[in-house]
GUFI-984544 format. One record per residue: y, z, x of N, C-alpha, C, O in turn; residue in one letter. Coordinates in steps of 0.001 Angstrom, whole numbers, padded with zeros to 6 digits, always signed. Layout:
N
YZXYZXYZXYZXa;...
This chain:
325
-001183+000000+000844+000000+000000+000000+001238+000000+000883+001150+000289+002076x;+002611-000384+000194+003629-000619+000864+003907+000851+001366+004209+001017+002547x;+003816+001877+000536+004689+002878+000812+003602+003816+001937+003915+004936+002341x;+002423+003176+002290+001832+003546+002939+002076+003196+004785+002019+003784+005866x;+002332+002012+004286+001593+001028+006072+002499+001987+007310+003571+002566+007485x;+001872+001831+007631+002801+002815+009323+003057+001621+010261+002444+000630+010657x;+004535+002330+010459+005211+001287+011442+004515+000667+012935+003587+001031+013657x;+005512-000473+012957+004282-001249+014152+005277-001760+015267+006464-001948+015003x;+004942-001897+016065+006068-002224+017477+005951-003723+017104+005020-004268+016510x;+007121-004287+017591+007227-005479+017682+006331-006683+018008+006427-007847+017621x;+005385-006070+018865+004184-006823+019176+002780-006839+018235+001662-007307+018447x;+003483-005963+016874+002723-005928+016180+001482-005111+016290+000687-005153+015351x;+001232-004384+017316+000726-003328+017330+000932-002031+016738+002094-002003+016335x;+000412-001070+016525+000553+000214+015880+001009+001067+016630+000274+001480+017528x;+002089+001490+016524+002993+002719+017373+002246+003900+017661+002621+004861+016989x;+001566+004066+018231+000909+005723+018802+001748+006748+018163+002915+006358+018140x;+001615+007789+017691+002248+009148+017951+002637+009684+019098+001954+009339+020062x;+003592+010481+019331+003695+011142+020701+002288+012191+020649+001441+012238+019757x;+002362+013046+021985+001334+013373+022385+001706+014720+021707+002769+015264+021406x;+000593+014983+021609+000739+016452+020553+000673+016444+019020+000088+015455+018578x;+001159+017360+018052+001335+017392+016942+002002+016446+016289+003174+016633+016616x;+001944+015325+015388+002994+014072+014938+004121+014571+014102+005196+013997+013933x;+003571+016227+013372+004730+016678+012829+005749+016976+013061+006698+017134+012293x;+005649+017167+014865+006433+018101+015346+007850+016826+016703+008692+016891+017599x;+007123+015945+015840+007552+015052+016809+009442+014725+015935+010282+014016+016490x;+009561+015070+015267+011315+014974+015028+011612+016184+014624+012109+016270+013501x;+011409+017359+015365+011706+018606+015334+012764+018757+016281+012429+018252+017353x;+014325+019435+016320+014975+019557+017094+014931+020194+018288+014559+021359+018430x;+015254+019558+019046+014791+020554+020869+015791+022045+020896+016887+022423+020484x;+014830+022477+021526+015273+023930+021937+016872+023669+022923+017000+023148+024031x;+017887+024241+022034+019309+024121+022943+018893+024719+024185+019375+024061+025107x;+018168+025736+024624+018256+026034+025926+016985+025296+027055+016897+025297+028283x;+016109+024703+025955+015615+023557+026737+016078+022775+027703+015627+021636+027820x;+017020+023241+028522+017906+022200+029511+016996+021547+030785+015842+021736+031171x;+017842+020892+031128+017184+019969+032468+016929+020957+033581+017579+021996+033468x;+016111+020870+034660+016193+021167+035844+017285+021778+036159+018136+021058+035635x;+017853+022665+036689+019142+023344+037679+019002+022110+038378+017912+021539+038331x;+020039+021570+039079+020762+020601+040099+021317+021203+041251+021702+022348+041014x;+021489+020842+042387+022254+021482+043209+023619+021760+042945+024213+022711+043453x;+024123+020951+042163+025478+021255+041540+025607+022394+040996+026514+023181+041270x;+024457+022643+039942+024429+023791+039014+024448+024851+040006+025263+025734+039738x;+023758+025027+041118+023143+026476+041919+024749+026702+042604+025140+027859+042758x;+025427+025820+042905+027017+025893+043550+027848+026367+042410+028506+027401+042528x;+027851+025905+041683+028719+026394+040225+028492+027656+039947+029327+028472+039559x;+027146+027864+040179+026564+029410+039302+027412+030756+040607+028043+031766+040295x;+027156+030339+041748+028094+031073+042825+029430+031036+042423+030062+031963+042930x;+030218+030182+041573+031259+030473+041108+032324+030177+042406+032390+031342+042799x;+032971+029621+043095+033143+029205+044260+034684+029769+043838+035433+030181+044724x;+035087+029756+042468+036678+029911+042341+037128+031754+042694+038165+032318+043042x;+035662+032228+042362+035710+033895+042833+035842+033510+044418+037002+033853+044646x;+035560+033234+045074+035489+033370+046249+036863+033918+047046+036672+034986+047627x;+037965+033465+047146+038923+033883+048087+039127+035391+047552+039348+036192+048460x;+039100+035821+046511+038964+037023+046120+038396+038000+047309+038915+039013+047777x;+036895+037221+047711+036265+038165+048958+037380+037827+050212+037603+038764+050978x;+037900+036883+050391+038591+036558+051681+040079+037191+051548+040549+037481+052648x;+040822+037436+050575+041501+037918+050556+041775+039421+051461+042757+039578+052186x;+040837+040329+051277+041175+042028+051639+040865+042223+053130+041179+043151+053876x;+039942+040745+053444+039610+040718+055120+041000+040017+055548+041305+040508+056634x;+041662+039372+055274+042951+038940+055675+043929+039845+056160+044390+040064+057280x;+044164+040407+054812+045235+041915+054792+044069+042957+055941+044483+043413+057007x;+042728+043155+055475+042782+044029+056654+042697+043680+057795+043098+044657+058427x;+042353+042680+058697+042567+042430+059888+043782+042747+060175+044176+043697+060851x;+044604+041627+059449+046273+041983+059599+046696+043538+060111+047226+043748+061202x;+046379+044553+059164+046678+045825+059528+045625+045994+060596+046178+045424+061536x;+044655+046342+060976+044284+046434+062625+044887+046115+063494+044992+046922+064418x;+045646+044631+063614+046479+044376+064034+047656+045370+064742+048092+045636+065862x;+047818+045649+063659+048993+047280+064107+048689+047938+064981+049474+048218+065887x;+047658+048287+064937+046789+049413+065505+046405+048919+067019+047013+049443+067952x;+045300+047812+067315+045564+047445+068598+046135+045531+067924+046148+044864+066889x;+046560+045427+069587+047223+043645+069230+046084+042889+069760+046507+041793+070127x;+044656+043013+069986+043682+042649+070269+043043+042000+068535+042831+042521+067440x;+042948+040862+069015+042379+040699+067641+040642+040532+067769+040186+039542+068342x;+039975+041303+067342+038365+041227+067047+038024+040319+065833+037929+040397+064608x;+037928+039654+066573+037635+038169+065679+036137+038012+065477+035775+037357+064499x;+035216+038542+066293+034185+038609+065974+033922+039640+064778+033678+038974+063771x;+033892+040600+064586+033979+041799+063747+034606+041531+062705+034299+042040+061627x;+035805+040504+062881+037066+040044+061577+035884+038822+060773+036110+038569+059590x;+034900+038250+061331+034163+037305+061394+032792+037940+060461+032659+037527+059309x;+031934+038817+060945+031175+039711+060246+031534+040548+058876+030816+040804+057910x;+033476+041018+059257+033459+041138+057477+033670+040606+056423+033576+040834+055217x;+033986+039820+057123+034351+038146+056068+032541+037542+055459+032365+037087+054329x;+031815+037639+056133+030791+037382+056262+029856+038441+055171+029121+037936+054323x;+029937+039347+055260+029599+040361+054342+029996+040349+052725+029283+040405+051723x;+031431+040252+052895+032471+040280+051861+031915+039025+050812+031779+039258+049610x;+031657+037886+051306+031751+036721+050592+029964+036537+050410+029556+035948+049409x;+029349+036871+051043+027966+036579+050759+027886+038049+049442+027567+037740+048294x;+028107+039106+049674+027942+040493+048525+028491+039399+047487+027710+038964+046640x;+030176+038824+047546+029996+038243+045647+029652+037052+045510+030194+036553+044524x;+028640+036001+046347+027957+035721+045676+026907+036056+045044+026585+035558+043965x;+026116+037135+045787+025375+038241+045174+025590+038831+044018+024602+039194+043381x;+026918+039062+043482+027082+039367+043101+027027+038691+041243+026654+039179+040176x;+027652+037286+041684+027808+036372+040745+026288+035756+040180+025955+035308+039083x;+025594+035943+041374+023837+035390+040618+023294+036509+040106+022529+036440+039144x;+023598+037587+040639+023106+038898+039669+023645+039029+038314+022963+039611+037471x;+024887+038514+037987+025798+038717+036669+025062+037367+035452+024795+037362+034250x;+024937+036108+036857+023646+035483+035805+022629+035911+035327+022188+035734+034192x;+022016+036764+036563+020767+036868+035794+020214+038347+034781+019177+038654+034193x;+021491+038942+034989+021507+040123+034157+022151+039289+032813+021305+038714+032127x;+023324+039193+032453+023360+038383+031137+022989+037634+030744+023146+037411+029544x;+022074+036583+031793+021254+035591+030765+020088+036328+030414+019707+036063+029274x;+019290+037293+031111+018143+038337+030340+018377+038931+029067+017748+038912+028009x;+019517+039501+029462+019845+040388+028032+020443+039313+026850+020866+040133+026035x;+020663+038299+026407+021030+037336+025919+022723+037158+025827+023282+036584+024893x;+023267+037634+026736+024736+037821+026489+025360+036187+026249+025990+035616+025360x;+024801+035827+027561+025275+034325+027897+024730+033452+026394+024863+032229+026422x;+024157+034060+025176+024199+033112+024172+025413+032548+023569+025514+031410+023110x;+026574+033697+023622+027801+033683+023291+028625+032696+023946+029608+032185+023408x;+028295+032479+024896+029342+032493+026154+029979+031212+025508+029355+030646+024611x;+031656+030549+026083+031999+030047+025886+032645+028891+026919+032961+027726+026678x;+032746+029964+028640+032999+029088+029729+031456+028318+030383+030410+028130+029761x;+031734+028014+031674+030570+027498+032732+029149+027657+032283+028824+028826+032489x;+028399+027131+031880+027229+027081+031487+026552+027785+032506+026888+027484+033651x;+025438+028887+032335+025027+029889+033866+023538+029313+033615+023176+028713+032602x;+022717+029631+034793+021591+028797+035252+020808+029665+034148+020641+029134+033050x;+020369+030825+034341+019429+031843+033270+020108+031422+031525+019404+030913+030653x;+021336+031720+031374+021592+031506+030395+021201+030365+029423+020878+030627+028264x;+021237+028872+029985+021063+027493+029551+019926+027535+030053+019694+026375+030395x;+018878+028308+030365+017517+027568+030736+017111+026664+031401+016137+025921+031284x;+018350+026792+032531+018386+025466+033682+017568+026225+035204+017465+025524+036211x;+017111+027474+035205+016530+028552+036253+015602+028957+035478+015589+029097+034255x;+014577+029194+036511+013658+030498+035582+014410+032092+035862+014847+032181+037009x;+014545+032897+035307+014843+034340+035585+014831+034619+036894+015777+034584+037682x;+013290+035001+037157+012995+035082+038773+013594+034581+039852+013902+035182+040882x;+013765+033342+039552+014526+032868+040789+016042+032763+041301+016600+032549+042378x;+016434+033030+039935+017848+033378+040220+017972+034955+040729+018788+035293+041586x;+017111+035813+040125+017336+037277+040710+016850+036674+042194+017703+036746+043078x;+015936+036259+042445+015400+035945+043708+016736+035526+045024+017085+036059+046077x;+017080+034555+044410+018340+034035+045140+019472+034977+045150+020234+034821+046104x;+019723+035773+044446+020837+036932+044622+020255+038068+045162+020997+038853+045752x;+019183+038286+045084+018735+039621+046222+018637+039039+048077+018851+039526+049187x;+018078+037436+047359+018719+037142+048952+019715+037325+050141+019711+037597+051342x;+020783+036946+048870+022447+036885+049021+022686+038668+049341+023417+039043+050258x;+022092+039449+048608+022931+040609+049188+021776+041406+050815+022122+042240+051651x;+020595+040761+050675+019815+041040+051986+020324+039785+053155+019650+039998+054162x;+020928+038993+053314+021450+038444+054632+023207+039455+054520+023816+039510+055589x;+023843+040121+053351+025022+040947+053687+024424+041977+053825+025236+042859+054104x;+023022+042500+053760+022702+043719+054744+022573+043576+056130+022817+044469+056942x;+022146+042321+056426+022075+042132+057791+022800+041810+058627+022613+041678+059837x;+024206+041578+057638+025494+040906+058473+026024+042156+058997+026185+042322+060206x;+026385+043312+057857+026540+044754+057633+025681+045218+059034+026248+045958+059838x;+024783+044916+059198+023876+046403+060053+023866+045788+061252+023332+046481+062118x;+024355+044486+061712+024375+043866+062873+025951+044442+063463+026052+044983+064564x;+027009+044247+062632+028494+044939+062846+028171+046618+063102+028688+047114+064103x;+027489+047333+062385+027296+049147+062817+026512+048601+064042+027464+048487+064815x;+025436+048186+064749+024895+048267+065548+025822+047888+066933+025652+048300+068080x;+026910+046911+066390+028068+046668+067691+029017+048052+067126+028987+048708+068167x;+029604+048666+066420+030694+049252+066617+029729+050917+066979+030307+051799+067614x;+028420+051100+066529+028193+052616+066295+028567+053424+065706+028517+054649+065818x;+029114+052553+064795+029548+053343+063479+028562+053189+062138+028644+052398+061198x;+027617+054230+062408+025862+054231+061209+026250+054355+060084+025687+053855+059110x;+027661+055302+060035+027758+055789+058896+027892+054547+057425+027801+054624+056199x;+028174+053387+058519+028544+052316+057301+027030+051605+056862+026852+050578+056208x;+026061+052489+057436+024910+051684+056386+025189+052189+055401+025479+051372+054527x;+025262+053600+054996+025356+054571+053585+026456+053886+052784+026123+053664+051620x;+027915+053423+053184+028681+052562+052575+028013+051115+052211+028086+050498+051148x;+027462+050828+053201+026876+049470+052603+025993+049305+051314+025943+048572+050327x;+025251+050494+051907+023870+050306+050509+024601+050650+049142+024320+050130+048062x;+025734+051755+049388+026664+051761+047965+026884+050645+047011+026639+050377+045834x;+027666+049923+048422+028160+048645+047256+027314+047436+047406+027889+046415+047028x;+026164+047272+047832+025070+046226+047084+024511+047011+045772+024230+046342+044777x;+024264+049154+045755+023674+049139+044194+024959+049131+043366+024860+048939+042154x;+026010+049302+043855+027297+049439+042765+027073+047646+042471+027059+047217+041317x;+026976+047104+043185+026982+045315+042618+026025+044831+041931+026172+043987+041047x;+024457+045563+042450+023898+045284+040956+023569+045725+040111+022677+045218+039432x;+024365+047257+039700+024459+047899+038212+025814+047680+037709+026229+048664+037095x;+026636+046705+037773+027475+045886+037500+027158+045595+035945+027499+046134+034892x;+026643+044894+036162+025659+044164+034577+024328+044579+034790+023692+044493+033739x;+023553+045058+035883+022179+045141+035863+021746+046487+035799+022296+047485+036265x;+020731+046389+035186+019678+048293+035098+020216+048179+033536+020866+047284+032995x;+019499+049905+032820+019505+049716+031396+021381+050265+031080+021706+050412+029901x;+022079+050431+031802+023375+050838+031135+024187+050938+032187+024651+051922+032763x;+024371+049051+032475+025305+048563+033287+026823+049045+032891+027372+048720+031838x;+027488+049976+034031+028980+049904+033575+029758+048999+033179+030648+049252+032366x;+029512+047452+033816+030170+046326+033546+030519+046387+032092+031629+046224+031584x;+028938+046750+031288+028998+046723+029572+029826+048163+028877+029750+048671+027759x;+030590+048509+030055+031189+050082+029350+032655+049933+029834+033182+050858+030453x;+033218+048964+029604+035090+049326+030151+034989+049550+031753+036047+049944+032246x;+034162+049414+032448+034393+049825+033594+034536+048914+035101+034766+049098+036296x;+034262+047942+034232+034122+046781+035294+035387+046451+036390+035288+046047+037549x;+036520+046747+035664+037756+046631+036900+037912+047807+038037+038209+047740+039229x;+037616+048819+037251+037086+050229+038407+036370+049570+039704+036737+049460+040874x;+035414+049250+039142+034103+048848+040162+034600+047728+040895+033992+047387+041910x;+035670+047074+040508+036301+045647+041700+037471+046301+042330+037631+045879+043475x;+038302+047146+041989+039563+047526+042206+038909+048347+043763+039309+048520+044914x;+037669+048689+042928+037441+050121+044691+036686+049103+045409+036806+049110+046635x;+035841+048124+044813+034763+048031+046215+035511+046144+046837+035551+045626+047953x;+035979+045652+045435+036750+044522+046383+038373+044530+046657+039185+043783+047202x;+038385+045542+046111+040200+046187+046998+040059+047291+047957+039866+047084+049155x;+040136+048250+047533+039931+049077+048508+038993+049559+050126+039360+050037+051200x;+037273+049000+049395+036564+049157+050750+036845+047775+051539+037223+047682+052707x;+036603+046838+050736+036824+045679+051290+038071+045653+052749+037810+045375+053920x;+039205+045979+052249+040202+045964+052825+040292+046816+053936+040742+046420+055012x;+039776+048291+053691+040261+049521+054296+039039+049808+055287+039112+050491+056309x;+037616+048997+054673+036555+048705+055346+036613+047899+056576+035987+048189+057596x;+037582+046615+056413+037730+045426+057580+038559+046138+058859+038526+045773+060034x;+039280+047214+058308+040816+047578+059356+039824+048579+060140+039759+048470+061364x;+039074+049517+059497+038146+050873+060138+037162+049730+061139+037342+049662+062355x;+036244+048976+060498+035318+048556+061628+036234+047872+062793+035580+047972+063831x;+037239+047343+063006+037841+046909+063844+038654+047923+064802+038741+047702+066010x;+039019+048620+064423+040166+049657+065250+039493+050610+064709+038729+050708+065670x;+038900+051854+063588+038510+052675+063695+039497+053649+062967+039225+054812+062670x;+040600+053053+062738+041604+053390+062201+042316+053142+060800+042051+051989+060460x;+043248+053878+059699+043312+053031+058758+045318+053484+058500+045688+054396+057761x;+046074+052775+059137+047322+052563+058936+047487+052634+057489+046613+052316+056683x;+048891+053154+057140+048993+052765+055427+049437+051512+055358+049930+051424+054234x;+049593+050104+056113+049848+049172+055450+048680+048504+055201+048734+047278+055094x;+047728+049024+055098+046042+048449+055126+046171+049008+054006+046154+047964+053355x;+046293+049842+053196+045753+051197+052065+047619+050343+050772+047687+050574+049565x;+048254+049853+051212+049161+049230+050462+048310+047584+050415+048233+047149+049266x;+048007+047136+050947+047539+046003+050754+045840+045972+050386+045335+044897+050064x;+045196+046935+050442+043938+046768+049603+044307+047348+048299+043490+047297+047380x;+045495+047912+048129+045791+048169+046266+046356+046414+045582+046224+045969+044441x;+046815+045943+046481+047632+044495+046239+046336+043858+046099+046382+043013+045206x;+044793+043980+046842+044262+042801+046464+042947+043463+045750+041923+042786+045652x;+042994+044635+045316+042018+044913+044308+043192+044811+042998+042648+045100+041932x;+043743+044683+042942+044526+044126+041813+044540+042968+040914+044553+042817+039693x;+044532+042017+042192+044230+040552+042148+042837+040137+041667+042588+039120+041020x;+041963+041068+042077+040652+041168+041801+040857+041388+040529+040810+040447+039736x;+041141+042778+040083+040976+042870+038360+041721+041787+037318+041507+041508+036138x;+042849+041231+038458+043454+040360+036937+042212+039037+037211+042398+038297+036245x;+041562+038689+037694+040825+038227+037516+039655+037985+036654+039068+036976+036262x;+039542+039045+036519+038050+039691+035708+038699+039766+034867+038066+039262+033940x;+040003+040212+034379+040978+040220+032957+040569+039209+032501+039822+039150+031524x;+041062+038101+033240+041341+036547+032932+040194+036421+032212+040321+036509+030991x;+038651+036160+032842+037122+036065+032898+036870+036753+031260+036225+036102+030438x;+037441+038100+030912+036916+038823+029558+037636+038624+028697+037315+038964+027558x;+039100+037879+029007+039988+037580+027927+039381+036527+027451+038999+036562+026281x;+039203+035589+028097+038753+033892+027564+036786+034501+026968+036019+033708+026422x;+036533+035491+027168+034914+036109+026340+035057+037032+025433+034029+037430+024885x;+036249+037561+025070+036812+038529+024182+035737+038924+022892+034991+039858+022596x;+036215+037401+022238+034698+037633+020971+033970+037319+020858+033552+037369+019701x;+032839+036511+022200+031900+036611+021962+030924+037512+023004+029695+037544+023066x;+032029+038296+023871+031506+039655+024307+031012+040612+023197+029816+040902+023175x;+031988+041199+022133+032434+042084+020786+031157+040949+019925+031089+041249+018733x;+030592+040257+020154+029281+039446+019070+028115+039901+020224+027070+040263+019684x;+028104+039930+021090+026822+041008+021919+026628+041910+022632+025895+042238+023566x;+027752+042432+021786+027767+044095+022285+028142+044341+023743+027386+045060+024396x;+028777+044037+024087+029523+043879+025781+030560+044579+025796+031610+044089+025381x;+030521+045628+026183+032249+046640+025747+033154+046520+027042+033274+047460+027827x;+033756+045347+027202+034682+045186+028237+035603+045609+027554+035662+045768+026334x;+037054+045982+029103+037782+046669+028709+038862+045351+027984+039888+045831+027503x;+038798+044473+027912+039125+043704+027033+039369+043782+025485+040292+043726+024672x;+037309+044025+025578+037064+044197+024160+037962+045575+023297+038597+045627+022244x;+037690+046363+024137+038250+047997+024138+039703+047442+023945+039801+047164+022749x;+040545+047238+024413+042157+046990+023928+042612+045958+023197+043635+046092+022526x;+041935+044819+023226+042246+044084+022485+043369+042473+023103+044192+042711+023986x;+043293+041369+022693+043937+040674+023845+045115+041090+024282+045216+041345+025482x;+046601+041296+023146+047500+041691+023316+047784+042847+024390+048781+042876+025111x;+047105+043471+024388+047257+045101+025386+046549+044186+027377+046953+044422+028516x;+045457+043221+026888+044684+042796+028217+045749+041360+029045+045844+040901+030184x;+046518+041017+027412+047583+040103+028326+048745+041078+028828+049565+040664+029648x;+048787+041998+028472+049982+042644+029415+049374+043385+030741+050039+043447+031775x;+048163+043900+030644+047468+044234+031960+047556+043496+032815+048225+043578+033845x;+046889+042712+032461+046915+041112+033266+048624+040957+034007+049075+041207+035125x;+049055+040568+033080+050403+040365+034178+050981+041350+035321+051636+041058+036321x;+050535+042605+034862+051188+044060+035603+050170+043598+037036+050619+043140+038086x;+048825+043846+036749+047605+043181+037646+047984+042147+038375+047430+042045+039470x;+048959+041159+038016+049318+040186+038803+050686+040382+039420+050758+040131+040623x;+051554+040702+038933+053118+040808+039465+053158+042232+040483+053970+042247+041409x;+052315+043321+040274+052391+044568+041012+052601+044293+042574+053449+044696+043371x;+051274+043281+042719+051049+043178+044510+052324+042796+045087+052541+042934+046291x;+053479+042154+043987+054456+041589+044608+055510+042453+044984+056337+042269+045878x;+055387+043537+044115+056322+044708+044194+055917+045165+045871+056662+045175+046851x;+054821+045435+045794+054462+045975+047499+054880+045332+048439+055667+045649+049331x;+054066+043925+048133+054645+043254+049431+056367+043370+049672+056804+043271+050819x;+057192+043561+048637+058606+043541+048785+059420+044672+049310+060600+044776+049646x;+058218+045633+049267+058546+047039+050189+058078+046615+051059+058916+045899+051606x;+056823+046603+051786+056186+046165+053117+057974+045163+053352+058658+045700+054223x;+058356+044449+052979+059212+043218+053520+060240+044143+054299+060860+043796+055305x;+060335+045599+053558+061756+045984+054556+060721+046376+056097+061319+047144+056850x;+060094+046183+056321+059312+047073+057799+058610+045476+058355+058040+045338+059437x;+058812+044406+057364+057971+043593+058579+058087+041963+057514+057247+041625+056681x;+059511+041101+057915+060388+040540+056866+059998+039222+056684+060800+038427+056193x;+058596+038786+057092+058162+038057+057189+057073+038122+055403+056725+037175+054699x;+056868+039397+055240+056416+039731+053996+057095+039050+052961+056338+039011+051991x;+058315+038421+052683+059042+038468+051660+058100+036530+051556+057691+036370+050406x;+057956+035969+051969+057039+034272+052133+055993+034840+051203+055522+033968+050473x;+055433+036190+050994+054250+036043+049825+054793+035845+048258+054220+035451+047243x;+055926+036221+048476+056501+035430+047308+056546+034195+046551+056928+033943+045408x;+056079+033522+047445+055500+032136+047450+054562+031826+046553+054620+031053+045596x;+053447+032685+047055+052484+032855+045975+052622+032928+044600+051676+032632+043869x;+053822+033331+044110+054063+033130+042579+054051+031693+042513+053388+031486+041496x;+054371+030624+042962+054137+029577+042531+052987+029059+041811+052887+028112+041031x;+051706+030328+042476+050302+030143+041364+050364+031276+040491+050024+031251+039308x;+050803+032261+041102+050830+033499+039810+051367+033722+038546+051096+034646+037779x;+052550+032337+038310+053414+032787+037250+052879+031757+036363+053128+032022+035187x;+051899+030123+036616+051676+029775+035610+050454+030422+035214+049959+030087+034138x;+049837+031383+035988+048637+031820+035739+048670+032644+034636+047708+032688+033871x;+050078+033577+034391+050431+034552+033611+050976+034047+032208+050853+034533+031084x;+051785+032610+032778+052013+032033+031371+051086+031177+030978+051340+030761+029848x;+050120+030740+031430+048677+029947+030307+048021+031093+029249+047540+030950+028124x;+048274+032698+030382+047377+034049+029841+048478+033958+028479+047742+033632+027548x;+049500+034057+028090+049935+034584+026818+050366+033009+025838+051034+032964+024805x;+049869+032109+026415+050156+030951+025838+048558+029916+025309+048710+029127+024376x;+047623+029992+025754+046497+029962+025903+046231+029701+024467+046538+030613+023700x;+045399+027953+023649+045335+028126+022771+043560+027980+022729+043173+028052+021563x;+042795+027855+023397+041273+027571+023388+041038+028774+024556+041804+028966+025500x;+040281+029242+024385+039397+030106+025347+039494+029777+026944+039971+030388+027899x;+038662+028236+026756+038055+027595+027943+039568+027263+028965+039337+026962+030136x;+040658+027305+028640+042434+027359+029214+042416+028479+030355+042970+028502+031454x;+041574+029411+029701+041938+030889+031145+041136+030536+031517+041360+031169+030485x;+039716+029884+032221+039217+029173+033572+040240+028703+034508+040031+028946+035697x;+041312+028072+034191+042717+027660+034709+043558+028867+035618+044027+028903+036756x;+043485+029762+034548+044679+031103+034512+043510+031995+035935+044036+032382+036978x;+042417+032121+035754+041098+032324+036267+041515+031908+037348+042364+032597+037916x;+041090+030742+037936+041371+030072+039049+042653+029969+040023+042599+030193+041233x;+043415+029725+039560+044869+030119+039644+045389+031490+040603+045854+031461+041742x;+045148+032628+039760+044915+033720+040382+044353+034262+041407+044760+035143+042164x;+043037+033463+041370+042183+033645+042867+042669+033434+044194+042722+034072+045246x;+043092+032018+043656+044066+031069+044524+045426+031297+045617+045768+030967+046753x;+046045+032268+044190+047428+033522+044504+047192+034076+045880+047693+033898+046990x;+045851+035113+045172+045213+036029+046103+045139+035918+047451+045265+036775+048326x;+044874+034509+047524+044461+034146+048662+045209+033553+049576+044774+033298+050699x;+046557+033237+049142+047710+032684+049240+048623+033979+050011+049358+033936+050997x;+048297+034945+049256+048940+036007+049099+048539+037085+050577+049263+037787+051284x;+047176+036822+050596+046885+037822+051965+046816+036850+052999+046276+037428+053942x;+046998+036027+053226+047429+035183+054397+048456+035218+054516+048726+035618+055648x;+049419+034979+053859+051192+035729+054439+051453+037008+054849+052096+037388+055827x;+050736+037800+053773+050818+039136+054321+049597+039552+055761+049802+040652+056274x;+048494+038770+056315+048664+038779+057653+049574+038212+058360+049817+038598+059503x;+050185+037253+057809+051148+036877+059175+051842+037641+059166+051896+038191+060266x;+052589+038104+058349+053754+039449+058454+053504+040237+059005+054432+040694+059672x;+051750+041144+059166+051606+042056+060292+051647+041548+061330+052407+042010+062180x;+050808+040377+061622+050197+040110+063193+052067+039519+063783+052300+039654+064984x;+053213+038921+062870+054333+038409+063211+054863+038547+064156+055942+037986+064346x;
């Protein structure tokens, strides 16, 4: 019968079924069914725009060692840079693979993450970020073994578990308002105050003024990152401090987070006047601040995001030249 005959390929042959069930054969694919990870994807998932963030506080702190002796340890300036930037990528494949487990990344609205889209298996992304923070143990324990200063394994092992109970273990702070705490101290403060001690041994206050300037930079960052996830953090239960204030209260953080470092550097400028050139850096900071309260799609603060990093990084390279000047 007509309403019977099954379709036939052009050659007049009878079209096979696909392999498997025939019912199942115009069933919609699984959205997280994605392709293979790409090498592109595994570079993206490191997040490359976080990065000067880590280079930032080794800048400013060399700079201040500087003070201290005019010898520059470039090797040692070399090892914390080295540490600094391998921990957040560690950091960033752990944040994959803790929110794509817990299903956070269903929400998500920026960069597609490898666990999240089903472009990684689980394993191997934790795999690849325990990597990342075991070659910054070894960068770490190779620098104590030249300076003899042990005490910085106990600092070290801090902030690889402070980095992965971030988002990871059963009651990640990240998911409790706390996430700018946890960048403000370990990528402003140790970062910074960490680079000036292993080098000279010493910690000047223009090291301890400039790791508040770039753990700052750090949090308006992560502002940026939870503003543009606001509601679909608050749809899986993610209590950033975002979520907790609300955008209005996180766009004015944000700017204070961004304009503060400038206030410092403009004190530092009366003792060393070469400081006043980080001013410069507003050239990325101020559209960064006006996309944040102007912003009509989410995916806009990746921009404001980037931008900022950028500042940062802008920002502690003048302010070494102003010390080393």
């Amino acid at each position: 019968m007509a309403g019977k005959t099954k379709k036939r390929s052009r050659s007049g042959a009878q079209r096979p079924h696909p392999r498997g069930n025939p019912q199942k054969a115009h069933e919609p694919r699984d959205p997280r069914a994605q392709a293979r990870a790409t090498p592109g994807d595994w570079i993206g998932a490191a997040r490359l725009r976080t990065l000067p963030l880590a280079i930032t506080p080794v800048l400013i702190g060399t700079g201040a060692a500087r003070l201290v002796d005019n010898e520059l340890h470039w090797l040692l300036a070399l090892g914390c840079l080295a540490v600094a930037v391998l921990l957040q990528i560690g950091v960033n494949y752990a944040n994959d693979y803790s929110d794509g487990v817990r299903g956070t990344d269903d929400f998500r609205v920026g960069p597609a993450r490898l666990t999240g889209a089903g472009k990684a298996r689980p394993r191997t992304v934790l795999t690849v970020s325990l990597a990342f923070f075991a070659l910054a143990g070894i960068a770490g324990l190779a620098m104590t073994v030249r300076t003899q200063q042990w005490h910085l394994i106990a600092i070290g092992a801090v902030c690889i578990v402070a980095a992965w109970f971030y988002t990871g273990g059963k009651r990640p702070y990240g998911y409790h308002a706390l996430g700018e705490v946890f960048v403000f101290v370990f990528f402003g403060l140790v970062a910074t105050i960490g680079t000036t001690w292993i080098q000279v041994q010493a910690v000047p206050q223009e090291a301890w003024f400039g790791a508040v300037a770039a753990g700052l930079f750090a949090c308006a960052v992560l502002l940026a990152n939870n503003l543009r996830d606001i509601e679909q953090d608050r749809q899986a239960g993610k209590r950033t401090l975002s979520v907790l204030i609300g955008k209005r209260a996180t766009q004015v953080v944000f700017t204070l987070f961004v304009l503060v470092p400038f206030g410092i550097s403009a004190f530092l400028a009366v003792f060393y006047p070469i400081a006043w050139l980080t001013l410069m850096a507003l050239l990325l900071a101020l559209p960064a601040v006006l996309i944040v309260w102007t912003f009509g799609r989410p995916k806009e603060l990746v921009i404001a995001l980037s931008l900022t990093s950028l500042a940062s990084l802008a920002y502690g390279a003048l302010l070494f030249w102003a010390f080393v000047g």
